[in-house]
N, C-alpha and C positions, 0 to 999 in steps of 0.2 A: 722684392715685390714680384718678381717673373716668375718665381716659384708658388706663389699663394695660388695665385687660379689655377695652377695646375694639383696643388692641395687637395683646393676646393670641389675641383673637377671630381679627384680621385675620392673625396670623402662622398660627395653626394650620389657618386656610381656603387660606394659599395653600399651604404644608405637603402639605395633600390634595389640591391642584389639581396643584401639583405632580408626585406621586406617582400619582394617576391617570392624568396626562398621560407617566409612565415606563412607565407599566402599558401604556396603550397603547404608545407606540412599540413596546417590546419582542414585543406582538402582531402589529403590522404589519410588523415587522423577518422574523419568524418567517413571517407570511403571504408576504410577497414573496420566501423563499427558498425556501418550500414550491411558490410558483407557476412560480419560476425552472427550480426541479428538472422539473416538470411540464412547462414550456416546452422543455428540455432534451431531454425524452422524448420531445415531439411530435415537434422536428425530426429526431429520429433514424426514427421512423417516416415523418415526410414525404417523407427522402432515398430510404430505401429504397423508399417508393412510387413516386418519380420513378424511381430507377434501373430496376424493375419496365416501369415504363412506356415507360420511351426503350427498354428491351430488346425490348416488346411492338412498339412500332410501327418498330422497324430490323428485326425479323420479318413485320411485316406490308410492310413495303417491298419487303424483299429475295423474297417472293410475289410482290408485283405485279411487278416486274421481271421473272421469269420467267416469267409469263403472258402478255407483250407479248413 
């Protein structure tokens, strides 16, 4: 019987180790889709910044060609 509550003890400590350790996952699962979407976001702004840019400098080209 001296050994049940210390069982007991040890079942319901891992119980909560457990279940905090779902608790996170589930917040990290949640962070990494929230950062994904973010990421997603970026590279859509970064395309079109390039696209921007390769159009600025085949304009600044197609200048200098006709100044020479």
């Amino acid at each position: 019987m001296k050994h049940d509550s210390m069982y007991l003890t040890m079942y319901n400590e891992s119980v909560r180790k457990v279940s905090s350790q779902d608790k996170i996952i589930v917040e990290l699962k949640e962070e990494i889709r929230s950062l994904t979407e973010e990421m997603d976001l970026y590279k859509g702004v970064m395309r079109k910044e390039l696209l921007r840019l390769q159009i600025k400098l085949g304009q600044k080209n197609e200048s200098e060609q006709v100044d020479n």
